[in-house]
C-alpha positions in Angstrom: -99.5 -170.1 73.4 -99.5 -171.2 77.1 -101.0 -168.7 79.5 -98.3 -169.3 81.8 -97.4 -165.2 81.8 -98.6 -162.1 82.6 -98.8 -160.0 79.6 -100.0 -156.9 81.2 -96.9 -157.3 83.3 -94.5 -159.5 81.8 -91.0 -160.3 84.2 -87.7 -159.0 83.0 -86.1 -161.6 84.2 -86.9 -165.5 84.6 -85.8 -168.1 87.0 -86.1 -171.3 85.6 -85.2 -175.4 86.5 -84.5 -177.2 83.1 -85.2 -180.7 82.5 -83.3 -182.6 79.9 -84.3 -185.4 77.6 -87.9 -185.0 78.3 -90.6 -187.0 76.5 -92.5 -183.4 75.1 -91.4 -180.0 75.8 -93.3 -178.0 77.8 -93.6 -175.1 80.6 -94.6 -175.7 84.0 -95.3 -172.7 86.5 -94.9 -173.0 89.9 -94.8 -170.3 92.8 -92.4 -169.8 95.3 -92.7 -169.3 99.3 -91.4 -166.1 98.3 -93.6 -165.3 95.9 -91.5 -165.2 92.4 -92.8 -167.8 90.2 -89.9 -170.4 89.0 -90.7 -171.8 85.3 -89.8 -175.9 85.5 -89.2 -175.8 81.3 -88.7 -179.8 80.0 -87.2 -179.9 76.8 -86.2 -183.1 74.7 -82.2 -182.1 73.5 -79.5 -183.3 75.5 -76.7 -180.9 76.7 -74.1 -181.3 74.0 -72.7 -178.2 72.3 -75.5 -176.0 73.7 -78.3 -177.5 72.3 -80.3 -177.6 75.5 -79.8 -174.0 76.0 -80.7 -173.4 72.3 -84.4 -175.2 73.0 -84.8 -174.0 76.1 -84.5 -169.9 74.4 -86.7 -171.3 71.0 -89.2 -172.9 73.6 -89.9 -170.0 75.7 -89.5 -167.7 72.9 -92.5 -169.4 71.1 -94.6 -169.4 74.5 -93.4 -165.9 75.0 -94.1 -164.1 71.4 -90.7 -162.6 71.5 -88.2 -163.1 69.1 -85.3 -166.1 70.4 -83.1 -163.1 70.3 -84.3 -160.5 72.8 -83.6 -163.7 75.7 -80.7 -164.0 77.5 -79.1 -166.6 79.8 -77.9 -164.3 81.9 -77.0 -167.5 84.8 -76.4 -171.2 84.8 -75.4 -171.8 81.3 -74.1 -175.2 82.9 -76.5 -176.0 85.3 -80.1 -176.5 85.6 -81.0 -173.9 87.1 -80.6 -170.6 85.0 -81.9 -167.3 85.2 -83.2 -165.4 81.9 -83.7 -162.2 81.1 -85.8 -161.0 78.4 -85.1 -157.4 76.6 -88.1 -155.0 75.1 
């Protein structure tokens, strides 16, 4: 598991930049001017019939230790940039 989040106080929501048809999938954290962090997550599916959506959820699910089904694209099901929010 990546230490990419802060378990004392994990986010309810994620802001993340997806990259398709990477090499590896992985999580990259980066902050913002503003000071929200912004999760680049590269995964190797292409976008046909959801399946980049689908790794992205397994992917930070696994990194995460939640279960694929307490995260939600709440934004950007489309587009790469997507917003994510994670129930408890």
């Amino acid at each position: 598991m990546l230490d990419l989040f802060d378990y004392n106080d994990p986010p309810d929501t994620l802001y993340v930049k997806v990259t398709l048809k990477a090499k590896a999938e992985r999580i990259k954290k980066e902050m913002r001017e503003d000071g929200t962090a912004l999760y680049k997550i590269y995964v190797t599916a292409a976008p046909e019939d959801g399946k980049a959506n689908e790794a992205v959820i397994k992917l930070l699910a696994k990194n995460l230790g939640v279960a694929k089904s307490s995260l939600t694209i709440i934004r950007g099901h489309t587009s790469r940039d997507k917003v994510i929010k994670i129930e408890r």
